[in-house]
C-alpha positions as CSV (number, residue, x, y, z in Angstrom):
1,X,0.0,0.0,0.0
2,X,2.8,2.7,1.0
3,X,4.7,1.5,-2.3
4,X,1.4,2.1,-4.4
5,X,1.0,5.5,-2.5
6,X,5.1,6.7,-3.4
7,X,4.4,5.5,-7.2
8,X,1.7,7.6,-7.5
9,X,2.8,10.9,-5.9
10,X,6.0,10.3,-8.4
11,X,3.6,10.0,-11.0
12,X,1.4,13.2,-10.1
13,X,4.6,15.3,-9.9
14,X,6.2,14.0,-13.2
15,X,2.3,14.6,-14.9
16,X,2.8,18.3,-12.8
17,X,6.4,18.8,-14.6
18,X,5.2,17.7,-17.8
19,X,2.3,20.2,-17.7
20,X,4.3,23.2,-16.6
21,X,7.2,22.5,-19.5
22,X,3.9,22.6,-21.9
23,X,3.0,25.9,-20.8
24,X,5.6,27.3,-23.0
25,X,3.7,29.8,-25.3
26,X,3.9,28.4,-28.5
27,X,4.6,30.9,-32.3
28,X,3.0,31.4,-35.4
29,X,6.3,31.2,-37.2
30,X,5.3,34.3,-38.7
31,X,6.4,37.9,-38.4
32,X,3.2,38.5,-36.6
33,X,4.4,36.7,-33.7
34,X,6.1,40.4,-32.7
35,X,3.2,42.0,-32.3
36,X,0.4,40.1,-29.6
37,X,-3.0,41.3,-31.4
38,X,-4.4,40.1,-27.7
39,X,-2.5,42.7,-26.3
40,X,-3.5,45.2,-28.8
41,X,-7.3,44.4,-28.1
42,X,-6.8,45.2,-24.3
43,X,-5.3,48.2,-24.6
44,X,-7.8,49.2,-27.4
45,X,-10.6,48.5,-24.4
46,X,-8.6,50.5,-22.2
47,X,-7.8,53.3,-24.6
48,X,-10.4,56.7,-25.0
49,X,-9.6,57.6,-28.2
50,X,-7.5,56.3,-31.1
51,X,-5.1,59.1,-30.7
52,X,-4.5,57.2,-27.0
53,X,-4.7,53.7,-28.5
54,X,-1.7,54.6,-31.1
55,X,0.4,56.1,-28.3
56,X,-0.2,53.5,-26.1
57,X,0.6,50.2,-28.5
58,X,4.2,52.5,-30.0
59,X,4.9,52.9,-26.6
60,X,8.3,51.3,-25.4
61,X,7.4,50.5,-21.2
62,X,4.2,48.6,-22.4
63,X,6.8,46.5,-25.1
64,X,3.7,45.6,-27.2
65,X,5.3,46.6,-30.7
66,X,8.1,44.4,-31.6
67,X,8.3,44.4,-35.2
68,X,11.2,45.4,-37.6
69,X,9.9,44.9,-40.9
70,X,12.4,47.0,-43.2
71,X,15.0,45.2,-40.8
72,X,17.3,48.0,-39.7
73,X,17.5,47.0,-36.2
74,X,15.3,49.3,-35.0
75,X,11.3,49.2,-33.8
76,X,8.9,50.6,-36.7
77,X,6.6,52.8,-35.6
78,X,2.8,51.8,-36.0
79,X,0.2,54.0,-37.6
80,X,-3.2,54.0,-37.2
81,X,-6.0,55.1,-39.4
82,X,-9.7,54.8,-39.3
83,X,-12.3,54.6,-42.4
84,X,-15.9,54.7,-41.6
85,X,-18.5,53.2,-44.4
86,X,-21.7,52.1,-43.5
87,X,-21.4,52.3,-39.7
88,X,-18.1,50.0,-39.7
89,X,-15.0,51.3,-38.5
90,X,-12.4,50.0,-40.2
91,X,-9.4,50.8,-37.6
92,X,-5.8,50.0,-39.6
93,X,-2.7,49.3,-37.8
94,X,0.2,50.4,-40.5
95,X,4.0,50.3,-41.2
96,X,5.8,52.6,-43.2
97,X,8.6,50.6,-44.5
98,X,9.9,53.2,-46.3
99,X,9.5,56.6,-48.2
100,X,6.7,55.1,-50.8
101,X,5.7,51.9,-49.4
102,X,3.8,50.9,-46.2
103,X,2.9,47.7,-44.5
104,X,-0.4,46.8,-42.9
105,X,-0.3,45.1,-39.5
106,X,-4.1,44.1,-38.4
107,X,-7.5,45.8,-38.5
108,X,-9.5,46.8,-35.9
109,X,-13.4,45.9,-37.4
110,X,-16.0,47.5,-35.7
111,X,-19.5,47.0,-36.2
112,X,-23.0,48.8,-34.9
113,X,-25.9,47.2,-35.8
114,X,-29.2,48.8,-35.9
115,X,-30.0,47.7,-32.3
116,X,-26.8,49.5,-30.9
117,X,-25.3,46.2,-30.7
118,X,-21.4,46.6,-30.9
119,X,-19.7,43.8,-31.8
120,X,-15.0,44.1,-32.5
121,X,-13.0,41.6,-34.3
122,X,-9.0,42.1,-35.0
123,X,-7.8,40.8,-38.4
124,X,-4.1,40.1,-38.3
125,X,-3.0,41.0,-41.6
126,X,-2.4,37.4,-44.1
127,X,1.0,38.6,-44.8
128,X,2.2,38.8,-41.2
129,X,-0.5,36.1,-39.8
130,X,-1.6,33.6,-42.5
131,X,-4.9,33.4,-43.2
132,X,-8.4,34.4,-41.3
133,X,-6.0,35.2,-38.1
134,X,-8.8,36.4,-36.1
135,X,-9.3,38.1,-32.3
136,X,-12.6,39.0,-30.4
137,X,-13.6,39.1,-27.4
138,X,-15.6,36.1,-25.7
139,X,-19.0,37.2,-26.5
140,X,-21.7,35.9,-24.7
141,X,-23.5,33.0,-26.4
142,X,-27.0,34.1,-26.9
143,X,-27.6,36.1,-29.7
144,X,-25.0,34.6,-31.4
145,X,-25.3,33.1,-34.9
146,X,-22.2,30.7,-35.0
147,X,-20.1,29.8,-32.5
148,X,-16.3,30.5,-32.6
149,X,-13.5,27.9,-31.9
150,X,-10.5,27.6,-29.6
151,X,-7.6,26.8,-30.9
152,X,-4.1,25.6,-30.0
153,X,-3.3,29.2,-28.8
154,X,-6.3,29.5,-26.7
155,X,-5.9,25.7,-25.2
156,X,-2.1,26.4,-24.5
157,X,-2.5,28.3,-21.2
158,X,-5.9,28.1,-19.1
159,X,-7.0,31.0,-17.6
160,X,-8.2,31.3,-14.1
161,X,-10.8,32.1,-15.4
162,X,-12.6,32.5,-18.7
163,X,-15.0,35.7,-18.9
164,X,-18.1,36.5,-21.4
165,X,-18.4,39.8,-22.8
166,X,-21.7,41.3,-23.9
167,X,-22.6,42.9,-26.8
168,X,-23.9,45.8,-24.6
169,X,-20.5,45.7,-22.7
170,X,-18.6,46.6,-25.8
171,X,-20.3,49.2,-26.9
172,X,-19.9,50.8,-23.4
173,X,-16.1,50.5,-24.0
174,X,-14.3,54.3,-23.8
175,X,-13.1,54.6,-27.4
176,X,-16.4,52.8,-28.8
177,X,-18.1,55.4,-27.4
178,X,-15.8,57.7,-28.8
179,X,-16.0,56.8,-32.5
180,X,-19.3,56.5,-32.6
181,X,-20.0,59.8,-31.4
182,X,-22.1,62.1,-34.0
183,X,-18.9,64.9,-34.4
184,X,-16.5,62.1,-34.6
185,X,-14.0,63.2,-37.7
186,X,-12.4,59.4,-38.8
187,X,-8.7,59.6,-37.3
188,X,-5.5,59.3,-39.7
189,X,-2.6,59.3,-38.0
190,X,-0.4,62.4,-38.8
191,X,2.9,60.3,-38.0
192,X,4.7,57.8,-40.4
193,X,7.8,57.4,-42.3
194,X,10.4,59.9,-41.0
195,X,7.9,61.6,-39.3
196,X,7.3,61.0,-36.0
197,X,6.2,62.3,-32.4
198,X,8.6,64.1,-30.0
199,X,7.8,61.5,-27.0
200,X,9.1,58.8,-29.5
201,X,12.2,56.6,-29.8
202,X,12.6,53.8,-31.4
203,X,14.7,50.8,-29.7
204,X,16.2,47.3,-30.2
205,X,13.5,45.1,-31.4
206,X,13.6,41.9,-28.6
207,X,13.7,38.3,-29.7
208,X,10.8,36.6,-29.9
209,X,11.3,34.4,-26.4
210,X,12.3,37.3,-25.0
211,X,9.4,39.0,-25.9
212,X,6.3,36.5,-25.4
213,X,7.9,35.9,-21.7
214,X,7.3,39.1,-20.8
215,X,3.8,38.6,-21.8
216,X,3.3,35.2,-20.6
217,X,2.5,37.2,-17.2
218,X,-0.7,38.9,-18.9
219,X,-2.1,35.4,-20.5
220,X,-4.8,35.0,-17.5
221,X,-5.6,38.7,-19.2
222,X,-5.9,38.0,-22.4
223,X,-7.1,34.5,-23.0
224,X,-9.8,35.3,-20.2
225,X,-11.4,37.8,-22.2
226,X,-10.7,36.9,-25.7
227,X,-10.2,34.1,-28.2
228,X,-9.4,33.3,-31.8
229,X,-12.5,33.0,-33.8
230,X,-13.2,31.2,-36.9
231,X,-15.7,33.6,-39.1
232,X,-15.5,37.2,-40.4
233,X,-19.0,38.9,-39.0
234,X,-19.0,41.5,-40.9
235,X,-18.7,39.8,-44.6
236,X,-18.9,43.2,-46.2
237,X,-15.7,44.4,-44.7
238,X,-13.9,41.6,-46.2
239,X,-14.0,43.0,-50.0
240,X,-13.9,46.6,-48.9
241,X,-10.3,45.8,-47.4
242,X,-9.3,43.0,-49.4
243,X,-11.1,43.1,-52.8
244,X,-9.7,44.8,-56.0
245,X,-8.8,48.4,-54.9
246,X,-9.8,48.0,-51.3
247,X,-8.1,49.6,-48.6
248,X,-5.6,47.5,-47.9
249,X,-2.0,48.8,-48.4
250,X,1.0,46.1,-48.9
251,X,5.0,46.8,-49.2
252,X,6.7,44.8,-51.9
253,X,10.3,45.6,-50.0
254,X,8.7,43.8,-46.8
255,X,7.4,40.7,-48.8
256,X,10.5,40.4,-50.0
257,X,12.5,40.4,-47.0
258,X,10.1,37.7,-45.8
259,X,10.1,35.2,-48.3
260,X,14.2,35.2,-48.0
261,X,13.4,33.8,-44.6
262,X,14.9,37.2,-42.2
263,X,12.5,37.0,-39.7
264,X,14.2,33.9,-38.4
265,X,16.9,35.4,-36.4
266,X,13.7,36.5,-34.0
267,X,13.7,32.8,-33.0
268,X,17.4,32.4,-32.4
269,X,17.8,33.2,-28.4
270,X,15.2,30.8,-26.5
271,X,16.8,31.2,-23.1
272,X,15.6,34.9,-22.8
273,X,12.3,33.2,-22.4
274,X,13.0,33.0,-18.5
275,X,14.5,36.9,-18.5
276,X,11.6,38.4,-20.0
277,X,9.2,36.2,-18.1
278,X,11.1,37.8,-14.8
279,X,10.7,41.6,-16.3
280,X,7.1,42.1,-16.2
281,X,6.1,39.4,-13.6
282,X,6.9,41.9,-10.7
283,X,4.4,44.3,-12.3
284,X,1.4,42.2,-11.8
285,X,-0.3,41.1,-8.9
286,X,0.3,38.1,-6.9
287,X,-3.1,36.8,-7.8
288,X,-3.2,38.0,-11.5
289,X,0.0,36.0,-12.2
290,X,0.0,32.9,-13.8
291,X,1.4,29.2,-12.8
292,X,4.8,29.1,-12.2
293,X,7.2,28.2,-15.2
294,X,9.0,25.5,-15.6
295,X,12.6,27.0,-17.3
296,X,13.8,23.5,-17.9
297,X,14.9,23.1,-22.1
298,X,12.2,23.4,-24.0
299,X,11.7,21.9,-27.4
300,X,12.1,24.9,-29.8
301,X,13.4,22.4,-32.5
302,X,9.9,22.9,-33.6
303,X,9.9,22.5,-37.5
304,X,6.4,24.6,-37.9
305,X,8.8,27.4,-36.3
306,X,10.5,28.5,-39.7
307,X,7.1,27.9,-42.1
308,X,6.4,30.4,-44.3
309,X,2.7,30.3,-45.4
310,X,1.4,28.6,-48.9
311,X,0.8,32.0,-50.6
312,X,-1.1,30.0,-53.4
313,X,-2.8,27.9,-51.1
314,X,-6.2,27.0,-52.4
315,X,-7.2,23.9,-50.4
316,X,-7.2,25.1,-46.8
317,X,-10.7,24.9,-45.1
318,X,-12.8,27.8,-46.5
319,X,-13.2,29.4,-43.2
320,X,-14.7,33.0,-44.2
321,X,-18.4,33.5,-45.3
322,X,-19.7,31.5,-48.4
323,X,-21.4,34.5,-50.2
324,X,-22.1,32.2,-53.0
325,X,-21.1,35.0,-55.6
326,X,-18.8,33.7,-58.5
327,X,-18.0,37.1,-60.0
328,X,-16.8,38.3,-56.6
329,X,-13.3,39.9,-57.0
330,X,-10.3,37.9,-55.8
331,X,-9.8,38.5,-52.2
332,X,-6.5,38.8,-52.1
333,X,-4.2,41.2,-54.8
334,X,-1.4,38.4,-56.1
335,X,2.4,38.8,-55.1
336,X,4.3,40.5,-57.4
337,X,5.8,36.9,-59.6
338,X,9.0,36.3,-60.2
339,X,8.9,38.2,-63.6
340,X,8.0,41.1,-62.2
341,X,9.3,41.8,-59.0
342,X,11.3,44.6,-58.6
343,X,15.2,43.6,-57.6
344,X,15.7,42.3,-54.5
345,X,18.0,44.3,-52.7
346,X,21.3,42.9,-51.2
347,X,21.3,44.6,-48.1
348,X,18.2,46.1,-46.2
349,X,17.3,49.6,-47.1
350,X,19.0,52.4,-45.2
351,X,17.1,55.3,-43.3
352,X,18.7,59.0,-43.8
353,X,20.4,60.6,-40.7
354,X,18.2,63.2,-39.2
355,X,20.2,65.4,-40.4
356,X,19.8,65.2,-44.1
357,X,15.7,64.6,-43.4
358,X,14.0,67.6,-45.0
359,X,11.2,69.1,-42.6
360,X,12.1,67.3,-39.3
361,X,13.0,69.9,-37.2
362,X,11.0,69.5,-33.7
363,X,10.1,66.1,-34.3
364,X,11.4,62.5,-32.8
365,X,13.4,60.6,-35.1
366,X,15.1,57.1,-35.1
367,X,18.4,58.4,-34.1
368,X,17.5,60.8,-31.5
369,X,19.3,60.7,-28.1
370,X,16.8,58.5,-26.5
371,X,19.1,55.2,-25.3
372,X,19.0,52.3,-27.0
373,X,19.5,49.4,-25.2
374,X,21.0,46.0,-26.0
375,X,18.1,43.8,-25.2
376,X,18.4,40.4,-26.5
């Protein structure tokens, strides 16, 4: 009996050990993986207006930007512009990778239906995300017409506890309220490309381990009040954004870059797991924090962690709306083919000093003398 007692307290602690070396957060093996959308959608519920919301998500203490798309070593700074049509906010989040060409991140798709209802979804962009990349928050079940599904992502850390979210609850939310306010004029972002706020400096973009440690600390947050979804609910939006002419803006330098595979080195430091786990986890709580981490070696030998999507990829699940409309446009604008792609450049493209940056006087820049700080 005491024998049969021993073997299975060893085999509830090596089933504990096993569970807490799983709690790793796992990657898209995508660029997107620098920039947590679920992160994005809390502070967009926190923010009051959009002017707010862009500050907040560029801003270097929160560390929720993390992309270097034109690969200079240095943290882009993200845009964000709105365009209203038929009471949907489409909300971009936007790169400019250089002086002609800019890069969208994700949209913010906000919907009021004729009841008030208020329902949010963010898009992650295909090129940074793969396809139908999709964020909401955990809406409360009645009402709703299909029900979303929880993925890998979701399942790979349990929150404490999993909260609903009303439709009324959204639309009560700060910068909802804000938008869809009868004066509202749509915000466009006055910063971009080599113009950029005075509070501003860019910094060392982090790896990737480094970076989803720090917030592993915030996943009872995050996956408590949002999930991945499976459906676009507003099918309209889709072919405004990503039909022939829609809005959607795309950077042939930044395809480019990503198809030659440098967004790997992102992936290359796994041990700073453990130091950014340690950075924020003294921020939170005692009782908003998660389990604690096991640091022993994980597997990162993970082969899905250097896939690039199937840009061509016809046979995946149709997950978006069946409209059932044959002369629809093509979703998606094709890559510029080997024929016609412009030269691909040797070495990444260089920014001008401040300096020699016409108009820039009184504005933040990339080289100003904010510190930059070896992070990795």
């Amino acid at each position: 009996m005491k024998k049969t007692f021993t073997l299975l307290v060893f085999l509830i602690a090596v089933a504990l050990q096993m569970q807490a070396q799983s709690k790793q957060p796992k990657q898209l093996g995508l660029p997107g993986d620098n920039f947590n959308l679920y992160a994005a959608l809390k502070v967009f519920q926190e923010s009051k207006t959009l002017e707010d919301f862009e500050k907040t998500i560029n801003d270097p203490e929160r560390k929720i930007n993390n992309l270097d798309l034109d690969g200079d070593d240095q943290i882009d700074y993200i845009s964000v512009i709105d365009k209203v049509k038929e009471n949907v906010h489409s909300i971009t989040l936007r790169v400019g990778v250089n002086s002609s060409e800019q890069q969208d991140i994700a949209v913010f798709v906000v919907t009021k239906e004729s009841d008030n209802r208020v329902y949010i979804q963010v898009v992650g962009d295909e090129d940074l995300y793969g396809k139908d990349y999709i964020i909401e928050p955990n809406y409360a079940t009645e009402g709703r017409t299909n029900p979303g599904f929880r993925s890998d992502f979701d399942d790979e850390y349990a929150p404490t506890e999993r909260r609903t979210i009303s439709y009324v609850e959204v639309a009560s939310w700060p910068i909802v309220q804000y938008i869809y306010v009868p004066t509202y004029r749509p915000w466009v972002s006055i910063w971009g490309w080599n113009n950029y706020p005075n509070w501003w400096r860019p910094w060392r973009p982090y790896s990737w381990h480094w970076y989803s440690g720090y917030h592993y600390n915030n996943f009872n947050i995050y996956f408590g009040y949002f999930s991945r979804s499976s459906f676009y609910r507003n099918r309209n939006w889709y072919n405004w954004h990503y039909g022939n002419n829609g809005w959607r803006s795309r950077s042939v330098v930044y395809i480019n870059r990503y198809q030659q595979g440098y967004f790997r080195n992102t992936y290359n430091r796994p041990r700073s797991f453990q130091e950014g786990y340690r950075v924020s986890r003294d921020r939170l709580p005692m009782n908003s924090r998660p389990v604690s981490v096991n640091f022993s070696r994980p597997n990162y030998n993970d082969r899905r962690l250097y896939s690039r999507p199937d840009w061509n990829d016809r046979n995946r699940p149709y997950s978006r709306p069946d409209w059932n409309d044959r002369n629809r446009p093509e979703a998606r604008p094709a890559l510029p083919n080997q024929t016609n792609r412009p030269e691909v450049r040797s070495n990444p493209p260089q920014r001008t000093s401040p300096e020699s940056r016409p108009g820039n006087s009184g504005r933040g820049n990339r080289n100003g003398t904010g510190t930059t700080r070896n992070n990795d």
